[in-house]
C-alpha angles and dihedrals in degrees: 000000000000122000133196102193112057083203096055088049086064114050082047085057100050084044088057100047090067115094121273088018127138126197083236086052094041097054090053091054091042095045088051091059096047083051094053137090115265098243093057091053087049094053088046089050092038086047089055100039090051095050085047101050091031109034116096145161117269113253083221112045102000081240104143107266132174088224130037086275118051128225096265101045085050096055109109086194087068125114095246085181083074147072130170111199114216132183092225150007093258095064087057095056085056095054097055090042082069104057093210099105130058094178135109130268133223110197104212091192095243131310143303112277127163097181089056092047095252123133137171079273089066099047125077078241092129097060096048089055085056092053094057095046104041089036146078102241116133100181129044106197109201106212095170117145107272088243126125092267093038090062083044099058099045087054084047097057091036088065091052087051103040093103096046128088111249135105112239120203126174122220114267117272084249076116113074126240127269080013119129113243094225088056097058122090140264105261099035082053097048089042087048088061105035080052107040117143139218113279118220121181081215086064092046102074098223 
């Protein structure tokens, strides 16, 4: 691909290096924004420079938040009996989307994985102990991706609650398995939650 504008190569080249991004793709983004008023490019920068210095995880439930607590953990609508714990942000973002749970949400920051060097150590798993047990919550949803280390990780955390009292469910198997929770729709995912099930380390298998 030639250029004639060294600026332009490079803002095609920052485009390309996000993820899903091809240089096709990258040099009609960056083409719409040579094209645009000044004042639009400046909002899109300003848009991006701001997420980047003010975003931040939230000191509660590592959701991203603007302030030290984010949206959801300040709700006072919300459901504060329940957590549903989750491996990232994005799945999250796929709960709410469907508009079937009030609670609250704990981000563990992905799954247990020993082949990919990732262990309970790694993982905001700790903190999420203390909230049971200082807390009021009187259910732990477990909305972790139906894969081999997701299993893993919910037994895992299941062992570390065991003592507690709390009643742990896991999300339906609307979801397939192997499948990766923020990829399902809408409606499997909303059905998954409004039917989870008690969760029992007998039944795991482990």
């Amino acid at each position: 691909m030639n250029f004639s504008s060294k600026l332009l190569e490079e803002a095609v080249q920052a485009f390309a290096g996000l993820p899903g991004i091809g240089r096709k793709t990258a040099l009609r983004l960056a083409l719409y924004l040579v094209n645009q008023e000044a004042a639009y490019t400046n909002h899109f920068t300003d848009a991006l420079l701001r997420m980047r210095r003010g975003i931040q995880p939230c000191q509660t439930c590592h959701n991203l938040a603007d302030d030290r607590i984010c949206a959801v953990c300040a709700d006072t609508r919300r459901d504060r009996s329940v957590i549903c714990v989750v491996e990232g942000i994005r799945d999250v973002m796929a709960i709410e989307d469907t508009q079937q749970y009030r609670g609250l949400y704990h981000v563990l920051g992905g799954v247990i994985s020993p082949i990919e060097g990732i262990g309970p150590e790694q993982l905001h798993i700790d903190d999420l102990i203390q909230r049971v047990a200082e807390g009021d919550v009187k259910e732990v949803i477990m909305a972790i991706s139906p894969t081999i280390e997701g299993d893993t990780t919910i037994f895992y955390l299941s062992k570390k609650m065991r003592e507690l009292p709390v009643r742990i469910s896991t999300i339906a198997r609307g979801v397939s398995f192997g499948g990766e929770l923020e990829y399902a729709d809408e409606l499997t995912l909303g059905r998954s939650i409004a039917a989870r099930q008690p969760y029992s380390l007998l039944d795991s298998g482990q």
